[in-house]
C-alpha positions in Angstrom: -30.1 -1.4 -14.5 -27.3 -1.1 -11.6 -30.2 0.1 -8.9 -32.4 -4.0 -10.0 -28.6 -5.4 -9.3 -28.3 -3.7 -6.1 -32.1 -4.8 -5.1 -30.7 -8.3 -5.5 -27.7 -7.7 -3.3 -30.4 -6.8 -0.8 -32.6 -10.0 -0.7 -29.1 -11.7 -1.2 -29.3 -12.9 -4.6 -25.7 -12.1 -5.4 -25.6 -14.4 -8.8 -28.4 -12.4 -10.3 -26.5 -9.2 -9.4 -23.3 -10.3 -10.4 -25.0 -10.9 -13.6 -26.4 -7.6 -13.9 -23.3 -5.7 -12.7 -21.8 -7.5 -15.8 -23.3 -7.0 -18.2 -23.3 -3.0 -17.0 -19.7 -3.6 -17.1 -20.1 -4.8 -21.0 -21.8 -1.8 -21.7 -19.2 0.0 -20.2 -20.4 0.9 -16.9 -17.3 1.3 -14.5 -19.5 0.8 -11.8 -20.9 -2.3 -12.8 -17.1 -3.4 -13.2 -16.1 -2.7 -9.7 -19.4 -3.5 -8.3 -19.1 -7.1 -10.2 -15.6 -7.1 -9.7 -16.2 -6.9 -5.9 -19.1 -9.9 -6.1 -16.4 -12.0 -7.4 -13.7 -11.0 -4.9 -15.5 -11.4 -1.7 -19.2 -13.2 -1.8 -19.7 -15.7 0.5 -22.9 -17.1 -1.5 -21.5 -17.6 -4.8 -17.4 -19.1 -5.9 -15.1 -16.7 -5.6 -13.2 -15.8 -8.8 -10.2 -13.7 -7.7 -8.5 -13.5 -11.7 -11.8 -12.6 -13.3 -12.2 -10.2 -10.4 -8.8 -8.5 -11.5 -10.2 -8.5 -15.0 -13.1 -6.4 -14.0 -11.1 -4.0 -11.7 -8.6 -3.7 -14.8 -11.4 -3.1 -16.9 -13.4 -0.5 -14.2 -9.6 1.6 -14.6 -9.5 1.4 -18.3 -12.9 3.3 -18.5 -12.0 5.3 -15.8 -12.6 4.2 -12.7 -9.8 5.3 -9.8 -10.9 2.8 -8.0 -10.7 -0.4 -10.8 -7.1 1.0 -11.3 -6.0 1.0 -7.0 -7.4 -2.3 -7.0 -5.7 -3.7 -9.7 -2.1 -3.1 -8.7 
């Protein structure tokens, strides 16, 4: 599931892999939270959604994730 999301970051269709980095994330992937998390942060194809970002990254920490729980201070 993450490596189709990641595919779509490469022919630049960041909505379809924001979508499949979430629902990774919903299946508690910490990966897909950061990885989604970042999408939402930073894209410059799609809105940037800096709270729901911060909701992933919280999430990514709460399953684990070092890096979810740096980037949500």
């Amino acid at each position: 599931m993450i490596s189709d999301a990641y595919a779509e970051v490469e022919k630049g269709n960041h909505q379809k892999a924001r979508e499949i980095f979430s629902k990774a994330c919903e299946n508690k992937n910490s990966d897909g939270c950061i990885r989604a998390a970042f999408i939402h942060n930073t894209s410059k194809k799609i809105p940037i959604d800096k709270v729901k970002a911060q909701e992933l990254f919280k999430k990514a920490c709460t399953l684990g994730n070092s890096l979810g729980c740096e980037m949500n201070k």
